[in-house]
ROVEX-260530 format. One line per field, with one value per residue (C-alpha): residue number from 1; residue in three letters; chain; x, y, z. Coordinates in steps of 0.2 Angstrom, whole numbers, plus 5000, padded with zeros to 4 digits. Layout:
// residues N
i: (NUM_...)
aa: (ALA_...)
ch: (A_...)
xx: (X_...)
yy: (Y_...)
zz: (Z_...)
// end
This chain:
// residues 425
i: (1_2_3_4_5_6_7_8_9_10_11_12_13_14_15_16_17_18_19_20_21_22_23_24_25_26_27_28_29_30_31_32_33_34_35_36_37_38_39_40_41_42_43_44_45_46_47_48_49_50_51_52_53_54_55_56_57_58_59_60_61_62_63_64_65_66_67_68_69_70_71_72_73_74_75_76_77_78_79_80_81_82_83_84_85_86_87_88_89_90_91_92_93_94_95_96_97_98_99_100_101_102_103_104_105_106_107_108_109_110_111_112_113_114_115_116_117_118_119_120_121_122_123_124_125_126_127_128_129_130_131_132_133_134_135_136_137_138_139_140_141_142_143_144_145_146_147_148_149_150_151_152_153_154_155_156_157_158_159_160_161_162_163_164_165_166_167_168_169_170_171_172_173_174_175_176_177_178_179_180_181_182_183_184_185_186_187_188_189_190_191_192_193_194_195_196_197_198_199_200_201_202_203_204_205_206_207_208_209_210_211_212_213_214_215_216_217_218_219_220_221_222_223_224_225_226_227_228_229_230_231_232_233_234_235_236_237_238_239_240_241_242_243_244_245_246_247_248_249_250_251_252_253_254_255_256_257_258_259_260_261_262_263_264_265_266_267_268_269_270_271_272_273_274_275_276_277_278_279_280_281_282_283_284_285_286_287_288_289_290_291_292_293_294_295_296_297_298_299_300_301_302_303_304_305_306_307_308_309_310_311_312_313_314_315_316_317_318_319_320_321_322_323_324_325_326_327_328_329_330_331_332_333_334_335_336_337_338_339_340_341_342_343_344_345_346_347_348_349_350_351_352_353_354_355_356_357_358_359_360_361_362_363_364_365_366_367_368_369_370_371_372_373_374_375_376_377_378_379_380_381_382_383_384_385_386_387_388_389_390_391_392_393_394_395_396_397_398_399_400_401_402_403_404_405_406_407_408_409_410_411_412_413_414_415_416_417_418_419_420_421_422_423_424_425)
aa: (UNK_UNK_UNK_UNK_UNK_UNK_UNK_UNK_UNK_UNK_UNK_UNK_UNK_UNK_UNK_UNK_UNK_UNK_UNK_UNK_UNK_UNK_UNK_UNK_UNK_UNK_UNK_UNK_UNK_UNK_UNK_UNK_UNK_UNK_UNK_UNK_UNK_UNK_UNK_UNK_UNK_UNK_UNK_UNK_UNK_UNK_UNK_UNK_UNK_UNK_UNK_UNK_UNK_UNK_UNK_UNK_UNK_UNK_UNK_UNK_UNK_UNK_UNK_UNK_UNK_UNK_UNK_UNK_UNK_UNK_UNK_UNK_UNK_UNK_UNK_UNK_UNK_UNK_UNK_UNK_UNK_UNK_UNK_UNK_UNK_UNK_UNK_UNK_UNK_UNK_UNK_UNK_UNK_UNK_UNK_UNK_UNK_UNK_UNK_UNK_UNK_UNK_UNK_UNK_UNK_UNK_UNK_UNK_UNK_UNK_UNK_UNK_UNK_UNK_UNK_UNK_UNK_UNK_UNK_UNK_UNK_UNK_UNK_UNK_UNK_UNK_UNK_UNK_UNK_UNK_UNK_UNK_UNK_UNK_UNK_UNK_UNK_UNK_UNK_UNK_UNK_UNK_UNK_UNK_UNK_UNK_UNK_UNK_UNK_UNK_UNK_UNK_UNK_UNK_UNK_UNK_UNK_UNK_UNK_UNK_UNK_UNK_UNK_UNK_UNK_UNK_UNK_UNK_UNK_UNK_UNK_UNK_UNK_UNK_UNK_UNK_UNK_UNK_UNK_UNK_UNK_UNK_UNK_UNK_UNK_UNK_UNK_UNK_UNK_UNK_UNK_UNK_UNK_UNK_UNK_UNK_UNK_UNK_UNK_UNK_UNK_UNK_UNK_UNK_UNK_UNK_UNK_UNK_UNK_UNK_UNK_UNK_UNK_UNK_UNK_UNK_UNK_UNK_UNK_UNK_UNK_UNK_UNK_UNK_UNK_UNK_UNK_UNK_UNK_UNK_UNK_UNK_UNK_UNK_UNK_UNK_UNK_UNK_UNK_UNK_UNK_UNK_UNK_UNK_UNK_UNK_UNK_UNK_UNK_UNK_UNK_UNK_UNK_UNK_UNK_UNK_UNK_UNK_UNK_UNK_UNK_UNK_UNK_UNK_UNK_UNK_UNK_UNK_UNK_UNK_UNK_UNK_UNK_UNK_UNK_UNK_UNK_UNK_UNK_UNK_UNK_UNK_UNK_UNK_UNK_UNK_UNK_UNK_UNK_UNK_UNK_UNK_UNK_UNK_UNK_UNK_UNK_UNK_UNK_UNK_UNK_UNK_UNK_UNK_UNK_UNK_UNK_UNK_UNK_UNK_UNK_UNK_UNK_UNK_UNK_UNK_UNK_UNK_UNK_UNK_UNK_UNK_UNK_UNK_UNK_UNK_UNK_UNK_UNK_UNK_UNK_UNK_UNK_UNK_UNK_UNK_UNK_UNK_UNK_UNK_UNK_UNK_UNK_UNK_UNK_UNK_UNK_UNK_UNK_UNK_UNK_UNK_UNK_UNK_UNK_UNK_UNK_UNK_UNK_UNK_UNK_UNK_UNK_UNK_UNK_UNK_UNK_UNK_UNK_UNK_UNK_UNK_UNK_UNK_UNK_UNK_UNK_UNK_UNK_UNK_UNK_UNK_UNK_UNK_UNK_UNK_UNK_UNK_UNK_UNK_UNK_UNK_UNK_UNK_UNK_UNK_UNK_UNK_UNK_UNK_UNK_UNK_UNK_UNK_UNK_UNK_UNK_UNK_UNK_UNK_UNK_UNK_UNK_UNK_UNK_UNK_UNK_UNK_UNK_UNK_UNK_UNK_UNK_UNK_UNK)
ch: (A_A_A_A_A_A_A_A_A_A_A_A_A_A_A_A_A_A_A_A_A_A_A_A_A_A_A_A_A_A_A_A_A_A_A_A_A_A_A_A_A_A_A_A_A_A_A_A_A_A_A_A_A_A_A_A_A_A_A_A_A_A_A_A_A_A_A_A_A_A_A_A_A_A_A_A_A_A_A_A_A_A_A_A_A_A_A_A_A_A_A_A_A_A_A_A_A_A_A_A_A_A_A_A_A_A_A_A_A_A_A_A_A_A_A_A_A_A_A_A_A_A_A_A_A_A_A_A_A_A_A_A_A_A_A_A_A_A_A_A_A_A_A_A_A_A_A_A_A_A_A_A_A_A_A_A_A_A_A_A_A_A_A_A_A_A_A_A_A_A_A_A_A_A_A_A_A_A_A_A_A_A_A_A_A_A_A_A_A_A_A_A_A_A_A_A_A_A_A_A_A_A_A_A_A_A_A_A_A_A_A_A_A_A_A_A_A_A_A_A_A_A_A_A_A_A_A_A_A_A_A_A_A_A_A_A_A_A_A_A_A_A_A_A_A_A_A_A_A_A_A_A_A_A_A_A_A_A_A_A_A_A_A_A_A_A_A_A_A_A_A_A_A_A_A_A_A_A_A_A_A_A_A_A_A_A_A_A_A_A_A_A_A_A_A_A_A_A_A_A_A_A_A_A_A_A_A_A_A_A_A_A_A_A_A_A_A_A_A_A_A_A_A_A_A_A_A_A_A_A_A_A_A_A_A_A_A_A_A_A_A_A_A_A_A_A_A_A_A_A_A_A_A_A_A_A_A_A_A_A_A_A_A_A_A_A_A_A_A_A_A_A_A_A_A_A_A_A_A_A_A_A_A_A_A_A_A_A_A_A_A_A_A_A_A_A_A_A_A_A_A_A_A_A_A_A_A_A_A_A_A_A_A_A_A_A_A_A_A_A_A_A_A_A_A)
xx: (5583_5583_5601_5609_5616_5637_5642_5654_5652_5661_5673_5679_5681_5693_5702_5704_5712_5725_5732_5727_5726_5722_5723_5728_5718_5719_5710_5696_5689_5670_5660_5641_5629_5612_5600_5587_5582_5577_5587_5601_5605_5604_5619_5631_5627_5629_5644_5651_5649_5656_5671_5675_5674_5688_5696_5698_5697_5682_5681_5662_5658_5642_5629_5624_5607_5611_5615_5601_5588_5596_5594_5579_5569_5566_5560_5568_5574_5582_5567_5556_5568_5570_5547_5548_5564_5562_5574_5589_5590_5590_5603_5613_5611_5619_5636_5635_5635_5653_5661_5655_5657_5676_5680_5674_5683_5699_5698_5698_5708_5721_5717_5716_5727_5718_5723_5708_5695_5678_5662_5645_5642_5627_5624_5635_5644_5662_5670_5678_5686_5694_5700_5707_5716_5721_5731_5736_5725_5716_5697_5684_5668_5651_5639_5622_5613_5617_5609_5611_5599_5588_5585_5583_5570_5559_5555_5570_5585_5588_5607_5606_5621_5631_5624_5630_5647_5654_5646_5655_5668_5669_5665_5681_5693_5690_5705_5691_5670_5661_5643_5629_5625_5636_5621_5628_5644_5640_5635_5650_5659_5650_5657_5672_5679_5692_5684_5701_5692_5676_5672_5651_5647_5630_5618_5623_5615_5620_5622_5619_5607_5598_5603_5589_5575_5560_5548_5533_5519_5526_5529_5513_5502_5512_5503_5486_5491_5488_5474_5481_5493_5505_5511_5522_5532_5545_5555_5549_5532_5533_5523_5532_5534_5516_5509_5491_5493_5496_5480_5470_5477_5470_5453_5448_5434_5445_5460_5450_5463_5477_5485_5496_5507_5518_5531_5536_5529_5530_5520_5512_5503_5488_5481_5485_5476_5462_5463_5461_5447_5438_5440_5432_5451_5455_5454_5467_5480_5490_5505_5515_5522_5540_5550_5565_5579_5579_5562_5563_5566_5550_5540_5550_5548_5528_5528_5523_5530_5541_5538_5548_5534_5545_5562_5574_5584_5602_5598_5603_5586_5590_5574_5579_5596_5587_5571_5584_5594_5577_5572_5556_5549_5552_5542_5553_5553_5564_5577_5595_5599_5586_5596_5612_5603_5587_5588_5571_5562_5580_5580_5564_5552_5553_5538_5536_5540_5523_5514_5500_5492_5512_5513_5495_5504_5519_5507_5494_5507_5515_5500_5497_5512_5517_5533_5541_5539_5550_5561_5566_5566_5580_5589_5588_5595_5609_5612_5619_5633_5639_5640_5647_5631_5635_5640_5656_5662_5657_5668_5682_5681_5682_5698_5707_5705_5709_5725_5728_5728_5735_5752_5752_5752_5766_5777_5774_5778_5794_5801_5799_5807_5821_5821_5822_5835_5845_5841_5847_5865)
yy: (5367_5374_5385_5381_5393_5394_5376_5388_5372_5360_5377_5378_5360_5359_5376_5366_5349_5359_5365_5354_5332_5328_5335_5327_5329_5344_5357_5367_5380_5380_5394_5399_5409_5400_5395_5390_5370_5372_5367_5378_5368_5351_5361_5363_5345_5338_5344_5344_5326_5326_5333_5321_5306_5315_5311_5330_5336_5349_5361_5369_5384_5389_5400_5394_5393_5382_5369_5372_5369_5353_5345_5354_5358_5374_5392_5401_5417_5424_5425_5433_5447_5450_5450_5459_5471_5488_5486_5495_5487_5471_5475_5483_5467_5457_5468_5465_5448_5448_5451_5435_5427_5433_5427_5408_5407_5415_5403_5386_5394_5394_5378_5368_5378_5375_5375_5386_5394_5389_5404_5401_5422_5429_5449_5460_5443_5449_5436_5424_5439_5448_5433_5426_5446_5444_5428_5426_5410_5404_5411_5403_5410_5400_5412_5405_5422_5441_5444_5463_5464_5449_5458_5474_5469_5459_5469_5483_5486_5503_5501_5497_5505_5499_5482_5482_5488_5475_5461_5469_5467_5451_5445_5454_5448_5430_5421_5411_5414_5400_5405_5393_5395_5406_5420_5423_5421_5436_5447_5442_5447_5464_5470_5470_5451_5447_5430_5421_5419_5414_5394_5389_5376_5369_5361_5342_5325_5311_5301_5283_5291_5294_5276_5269_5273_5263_5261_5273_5262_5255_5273_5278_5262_5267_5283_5278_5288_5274_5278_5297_5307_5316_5333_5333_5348_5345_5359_5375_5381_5399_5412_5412_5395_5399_5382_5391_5390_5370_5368_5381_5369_5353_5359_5358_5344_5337_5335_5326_5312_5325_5324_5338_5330_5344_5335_5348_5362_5383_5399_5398_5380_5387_5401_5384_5376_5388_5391_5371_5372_5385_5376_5361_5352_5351_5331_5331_5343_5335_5341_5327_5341_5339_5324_5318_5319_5297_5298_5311_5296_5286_5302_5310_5292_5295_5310_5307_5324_5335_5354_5370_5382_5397_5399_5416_5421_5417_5402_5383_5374_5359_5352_5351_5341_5330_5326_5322_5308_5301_5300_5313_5319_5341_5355_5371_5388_5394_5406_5404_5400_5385_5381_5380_5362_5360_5357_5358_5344_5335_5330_5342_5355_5373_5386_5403_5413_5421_5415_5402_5397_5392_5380_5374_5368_5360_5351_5345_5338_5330_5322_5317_5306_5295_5288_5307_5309_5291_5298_5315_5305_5295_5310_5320_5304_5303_5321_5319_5307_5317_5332_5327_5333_5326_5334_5321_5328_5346_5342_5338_5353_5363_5353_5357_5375_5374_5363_5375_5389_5382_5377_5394_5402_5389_5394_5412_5409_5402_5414_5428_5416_5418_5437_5439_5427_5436_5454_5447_5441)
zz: (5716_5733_5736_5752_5764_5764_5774_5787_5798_5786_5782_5800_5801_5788_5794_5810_5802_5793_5810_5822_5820_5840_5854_5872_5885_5896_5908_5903_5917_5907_5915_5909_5921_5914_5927_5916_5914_5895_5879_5886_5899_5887_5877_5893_5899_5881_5877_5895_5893_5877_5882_5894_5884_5874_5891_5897_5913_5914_5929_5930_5939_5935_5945_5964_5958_5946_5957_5968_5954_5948_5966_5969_5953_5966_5957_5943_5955_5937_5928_5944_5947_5929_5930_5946_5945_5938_5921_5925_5944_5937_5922_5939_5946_5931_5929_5950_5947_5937_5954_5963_5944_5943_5961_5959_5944_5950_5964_5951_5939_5955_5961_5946_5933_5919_5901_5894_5899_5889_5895_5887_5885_5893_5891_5906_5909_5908_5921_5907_5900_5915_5920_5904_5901_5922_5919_5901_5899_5882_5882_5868_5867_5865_5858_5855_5852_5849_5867_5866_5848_5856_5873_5865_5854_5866_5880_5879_5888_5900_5899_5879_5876_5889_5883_5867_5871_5883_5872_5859_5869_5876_5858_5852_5868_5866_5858_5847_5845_5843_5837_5834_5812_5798_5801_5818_5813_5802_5817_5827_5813_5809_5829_5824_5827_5812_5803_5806_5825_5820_5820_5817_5829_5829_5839_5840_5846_5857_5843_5854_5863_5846_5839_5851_5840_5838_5826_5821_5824_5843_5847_5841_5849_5866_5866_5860_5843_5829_5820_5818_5808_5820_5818_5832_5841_5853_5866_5879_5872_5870_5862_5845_5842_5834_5837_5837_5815_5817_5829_5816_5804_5810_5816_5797_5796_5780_5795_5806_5805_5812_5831_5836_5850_5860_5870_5884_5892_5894_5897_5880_5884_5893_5878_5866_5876_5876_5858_5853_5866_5856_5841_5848_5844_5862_5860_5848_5854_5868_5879_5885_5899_5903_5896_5904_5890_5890_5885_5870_5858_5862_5859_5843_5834_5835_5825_5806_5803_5814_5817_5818_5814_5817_5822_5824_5811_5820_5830_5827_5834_5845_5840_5822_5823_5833_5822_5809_5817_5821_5804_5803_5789_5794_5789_5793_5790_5772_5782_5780_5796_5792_5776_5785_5790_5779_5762_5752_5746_5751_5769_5774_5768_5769_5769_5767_5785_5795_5778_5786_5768_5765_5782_5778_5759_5765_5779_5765_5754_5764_5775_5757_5752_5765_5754_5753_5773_5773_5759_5768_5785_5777_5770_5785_5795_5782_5786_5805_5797_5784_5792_5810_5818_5835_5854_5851_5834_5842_5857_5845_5836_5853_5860_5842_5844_5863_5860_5846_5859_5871_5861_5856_5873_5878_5863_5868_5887_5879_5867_5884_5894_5881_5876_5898_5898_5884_5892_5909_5902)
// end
């Protein structure tokens, strides 16, 4: 019997019912300094949108180049000055940034007078933080990563110190830190930041978005995939997704049967490509290239079995909450981040981390047993519900905390109204 991880999601949740029933709407200041178009972007607008049908009033400010790209689909200038820019310049750059940051959000916080203030952390993004110390508002943190430990490790930092201390604190100045799993939680809580202010927040669905599925075979016949078993992958296609074990996988003559379908596109797709060529699987591997988020649904309800062939050991992958409220049988890596969501042989199938002849196992018996795929798919569906795994029960745990802070600023403001009154007669 497969032992979950701690449920800190289902903890904080009832931590946040015993303080806080409802909360009216109000004004959050949400600020975030992502420029990329990937699943980062899906989590702002998600729960942007989320919040909103709660019936707050939220005020973005978000990078210039943010904007540009949405209208324009123009180049990701982050990502080439990071490629181009010695390391320390471009770190420079980023603490530079907070000045321009601090200003636009000092200019809404003035003009709108919001009631919190809701930043999505970035490393050497300290903006949220002056401003929230400045003016005495509410601050909650999003953290979706420990960027200083994730940076450092892919590719280095030249100002790693400097790095690590104003995440650390950042993390420890937010009224509330809302990290993605209960492993991350753990970091957060390791750098100093009492528990008390910690609240797990996963990854969510749109959960009518998610209602519109349709059925195996009419997704399949759509994309000329009926006569195959689909092993399907869906999100930005990067080097340690390692896809290249699933097309290894299906290149065996006995697998013959076996499509991989990757619906989206990245910087990896052009060696996988290569390598299904040189395995004479090229026909059977296919990139669908970018999919707009309406059309995720059509393309998830071909898969026969859903992928996360690898995963970081903090994250909460989008892809995951999503292939369980369409129903797909999972095959995931047995991490305890993963077990925060995945349940063995319950609502998905774990194998051993960077062990191939592990993922090639879970692969086989499932291709094998068409009625556990449909079991775990049901299971995994039946999860979403029972945990509150939406952007909408996610938005309602944010406006509990915020309303919660928000009261308590008031009541302070209040009692040093009364002590100057006091010290004035």
């Amino acid at each position: 019997m497969e032992v979950r991880a701690p449920n800190r999601v289902d903890a904080c949740a009832k931590r946040l019912r015993a303080r806080v029933m409802c909360a009216a709407p109000m004004k959050i200041l949400y600020h975030h300094r992502t420029s990329s178009l990937d699943g980062q972007a899906v989590h702002i607008a998600e729960l942007v949108a989320a919040l909103r049908q709660h019936g707050h009033d939220v005020i973005m400010v978000e990078p210039p180049a943010t904007l540009k790209r949405k209208s324009t689909a123009s180049s990701n200038t982050p990502g080439l000055l990071r490629r181009w820019l010695p390391k320390v310049a471009y770190e420079f750059l980023e603490l530079a940034y907070n000045v321009p940051a601090y200003l636009r959000l000092r200019s809404a916080y003035l003009r709108h007078r919001p009631d919190v203030i809701y930043e999505r952390h970035n490393l050497f993004l300290l903006a949220g933080a002056l401003l929230s110390k400045r003016f005495g508002v509410p601050y909650l943190l999003e953290v979706n990563s420990p960027m200083h430990a994730e940076r450092n490790a892919h590719g280095g930092l030249a100002l790693a110190a400097l790095a690590r201390a104003s995440e650390r604190w950042v993390w420890r100045r937010a009224d509330v830190v809302l990290p993605v799993t209960s492993v991350l939680a753990g970091m957060v809580e390791a750098e100093g930041v009492a528990p008390a202010r910690v609240f797990v927040v996963p990854n969510g669905i749109d959960a009518e978005r998610f209602a519109r599925a349709v059925a195996s075979h009419e997704a399949k016949t759509r994309l000329g995939l009926q006569d195959h078993v689909v092993l399907g992958f869906t999100g930005f296609v990067r080097e340690w997704n390692a896809l290249e074990r699933v097309i290894d996988y299906i290149a065996s003559p006995e697998r013959s049967d076996c499509v991989l379908l990757v619906v989206g596109d990245g910087p990896a797709r052009a060696a996988l490509e290569a390598h299904a060529k040189a395995l004479d699987v090229a026909a059977r591997v296919r990139f669908t290239g970018a999919v707009g988020r309406e059309r995720i649904v059509e393309h998830v309800c071909a898969f026969d079995i859903a992928l996360q062939p690898a995963a970081n050991s903090y994250a909460s992958p989008l892809k995951l909450v999503e292939y369980m409220a369409l129903g797909r049988a999972i095959v995931a890596p047995r991490q305890p981040n993963i077990l925060e969501m995945i349940t063995d042989g319950v609502n998905g199938v774990l194998f051993e981390p960077n062990n191939q002849a592990s993922l090639f196992e879970t692969l086989d018996r499932l291709i094998r047993a068409p009625e556990l795929r449909e079991r775990l798919g049901e299971a995994a569906r039946r999860t979403i519900s029972e945990r509150g795994l939406t952007w909408r029960r996610n938005a309602q745990r944010v406006s509990e905390l915020a309303a919660q802070l928000h009261e308590r600023t008031k009541r302070a403001g209040r009692m040093q109204a009364s002590h100057e009154g006091t010290y004035r007669s």
